[in-house]
N, C-alpha and C positions, 0 to 999 in steps of 0.2 A: 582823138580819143572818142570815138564815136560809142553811140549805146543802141545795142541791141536790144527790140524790145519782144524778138518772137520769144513766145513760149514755152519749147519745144526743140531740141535737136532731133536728126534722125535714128541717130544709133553713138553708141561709148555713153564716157562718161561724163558729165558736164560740170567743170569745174570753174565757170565761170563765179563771180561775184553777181548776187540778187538784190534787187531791188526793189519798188514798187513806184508806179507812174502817179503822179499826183492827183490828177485827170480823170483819168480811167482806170484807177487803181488795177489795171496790170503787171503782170511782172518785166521789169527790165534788169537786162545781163551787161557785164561788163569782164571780159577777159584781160585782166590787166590789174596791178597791184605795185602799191611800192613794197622795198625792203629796207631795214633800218638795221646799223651794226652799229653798237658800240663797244670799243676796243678801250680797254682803261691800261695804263703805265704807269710805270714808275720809276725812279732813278734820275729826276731833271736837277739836274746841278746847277742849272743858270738862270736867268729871267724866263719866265714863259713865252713873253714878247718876241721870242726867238723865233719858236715854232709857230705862233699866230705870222709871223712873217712868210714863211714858209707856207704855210694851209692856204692862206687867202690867194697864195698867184695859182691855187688849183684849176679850179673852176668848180670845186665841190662840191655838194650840195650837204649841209651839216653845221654842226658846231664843235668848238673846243672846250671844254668844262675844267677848271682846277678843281681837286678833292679835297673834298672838306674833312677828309679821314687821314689823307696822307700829303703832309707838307711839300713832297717830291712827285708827287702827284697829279695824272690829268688823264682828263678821257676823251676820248676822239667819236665822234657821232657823226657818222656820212649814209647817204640816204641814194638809193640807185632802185627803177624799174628792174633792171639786170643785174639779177644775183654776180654772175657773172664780175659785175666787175670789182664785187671784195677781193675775187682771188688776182685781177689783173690789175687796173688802173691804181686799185687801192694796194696793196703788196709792193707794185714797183715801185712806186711812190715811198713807202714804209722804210722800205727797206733801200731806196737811194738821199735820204735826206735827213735831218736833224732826226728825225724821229727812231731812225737805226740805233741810236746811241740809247736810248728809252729800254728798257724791260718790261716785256707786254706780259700781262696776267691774265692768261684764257681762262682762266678760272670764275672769272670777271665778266667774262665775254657774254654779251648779248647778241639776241639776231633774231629777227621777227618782221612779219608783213601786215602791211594792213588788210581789214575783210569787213564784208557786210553783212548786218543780222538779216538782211531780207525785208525791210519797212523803210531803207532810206530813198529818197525820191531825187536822188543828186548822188547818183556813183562817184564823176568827177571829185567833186568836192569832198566825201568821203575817203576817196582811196587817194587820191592825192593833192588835191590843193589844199584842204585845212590841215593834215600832218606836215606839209615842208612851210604852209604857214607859221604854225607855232611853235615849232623847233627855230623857225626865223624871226622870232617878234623879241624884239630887242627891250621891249616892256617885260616881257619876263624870263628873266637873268638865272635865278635858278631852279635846277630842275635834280626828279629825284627818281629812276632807273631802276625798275626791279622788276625780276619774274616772279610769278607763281605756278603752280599746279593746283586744280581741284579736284576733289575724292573723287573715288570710284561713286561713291554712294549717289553724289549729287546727276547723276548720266542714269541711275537708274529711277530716278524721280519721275513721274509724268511731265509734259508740256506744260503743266497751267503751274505747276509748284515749280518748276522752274522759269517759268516769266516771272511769277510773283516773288520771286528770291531776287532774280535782275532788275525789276522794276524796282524793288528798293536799293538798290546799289546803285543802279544808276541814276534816281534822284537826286541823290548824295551830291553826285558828280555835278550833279547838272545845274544844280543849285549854287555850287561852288562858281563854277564856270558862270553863269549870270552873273553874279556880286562881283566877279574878276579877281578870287581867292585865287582860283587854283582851274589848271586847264589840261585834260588829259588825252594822251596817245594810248589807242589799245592797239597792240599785235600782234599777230597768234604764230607760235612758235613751234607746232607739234611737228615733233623727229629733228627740230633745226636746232632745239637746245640740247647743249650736250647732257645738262643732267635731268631731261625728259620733262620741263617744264612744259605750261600750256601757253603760255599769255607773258609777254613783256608788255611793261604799264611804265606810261611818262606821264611824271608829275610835272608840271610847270607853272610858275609866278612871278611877280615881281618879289616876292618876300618869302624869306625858309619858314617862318613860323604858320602859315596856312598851309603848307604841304603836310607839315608835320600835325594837324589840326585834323586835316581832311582822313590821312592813314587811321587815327587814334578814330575819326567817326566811324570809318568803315570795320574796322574789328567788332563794330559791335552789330553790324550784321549778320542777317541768317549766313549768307556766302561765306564771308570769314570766318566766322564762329565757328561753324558746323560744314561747310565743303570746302573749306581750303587745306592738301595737306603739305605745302610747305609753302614759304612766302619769302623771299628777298634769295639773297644777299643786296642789299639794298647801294647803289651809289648815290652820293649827295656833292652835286656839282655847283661851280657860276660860273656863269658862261665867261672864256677871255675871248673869243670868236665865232661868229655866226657867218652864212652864207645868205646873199641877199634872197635867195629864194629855194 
């Protein structure tokens, strides 16, 4: 996973991932990104221990969550560099094992990548070792899964009102994350969600009542308040399965 740090392509379009050099505050690139799906079911008539049996001889990278909403309920969280392999590894898999007898809810269905604002000085760590980190920390059991979309309006803001609108959302978070409330995945989902969301967000802790703490503070932000125009369908998992990494 090497990091580019020219400046510069010769020609197209450059969609790598940006950073900055901690050093030389230059810009450094990185072409490469994880993707994250979560798949939620329903219809489990037996122990869940079943299917935790079955996920763990994968080799998967991910967790299993039971739903806190539906008693027959669970959500499957697997994490790949290669889109690619929701439709192969993960379908064959799906669709040859316990999990066939399940009734999957795309409705429910999440999918999104990690990205960098451009000021992180650790792409690596960004794009992929803290995301399959904390979907793997076994310290914190449950987690809480939603998209959103923000207004039109807020895209038409200048640059400094919109730092200043994320700069306070994202203290929010970051403050949680220090104290070990609450520890968040962002990733951006534009054309990947089917009902045209921006951004799937993972909340994770060892305890439900700080996720549910951390949501009630951020509504009363400028982002929430005034540029978010729809928010969730929310899942509310704990984990019966995680992958070591």
């Amino acid at each position: 996973m090497a990091i580019d740090i020219q400046e510069n392509r010769t020609s197209g379009v450059d969609l790598r991932e940006k950073g900055k050099d901690e050093h030389s505050d230059r810009p450094i690139y990185h072409d490469g990104r994880l993707y994250m799906q979560l798949l939620v079911f329903t219809g489990l008539n037996a122990k869940p221990q079943t299917l935790v049996r079955v996920i763990e001889k994968t080799g998967f990278c991910g967790a299993l969550y039971s739903s806190l909403h539906d008693p027959k309920g669970i959500g499957l969280l697997t994490v790949s560099e290669d889109p690619r392999f929701f439709l192969t590894e993960l379908q064959s898999f799906l669709h040859d094992s316990d999990f066939s007898r399940l009734q999957c809810r795309p409705d429910w269905t999440m999918i999104g990548r990690t990205y960098a604002i451009g000021y992180e000085n650790d792409l690596i760590e960004t794009l992929f070792e803290r995301p399959r980190r904390y979907i793997c920390n076994p310290s914190w059991p449950w987690a809480i899964w939603y998209p959103l979309r923000r207004s039109g309006d807020f895209e038409h803001l200048s640059s400094d009102e919109r730092r200043k609108i994320l700069m306070e959302h994202g203290g929010i978070g970051r403050a949680y994350g220090r104290s070990d409330h609450a520890h968040d995945i962002r990733l951006a989902c534009h054309g990947l969600d089917q009902n045209d969301n921006d951004f799937v967000v993972g909340l994770l802790s060892k305890d439900l009542h700080p996720l549910s703490a951390i949501i009630e503070r951020m509504r009363k932000t400028q982002q929430t308040s005034r540029y978010l125009s729809s928010l969730g369908p929310f899942f509310v998992g704990y984990t019966l399965w995680q992958s070591s990494s």
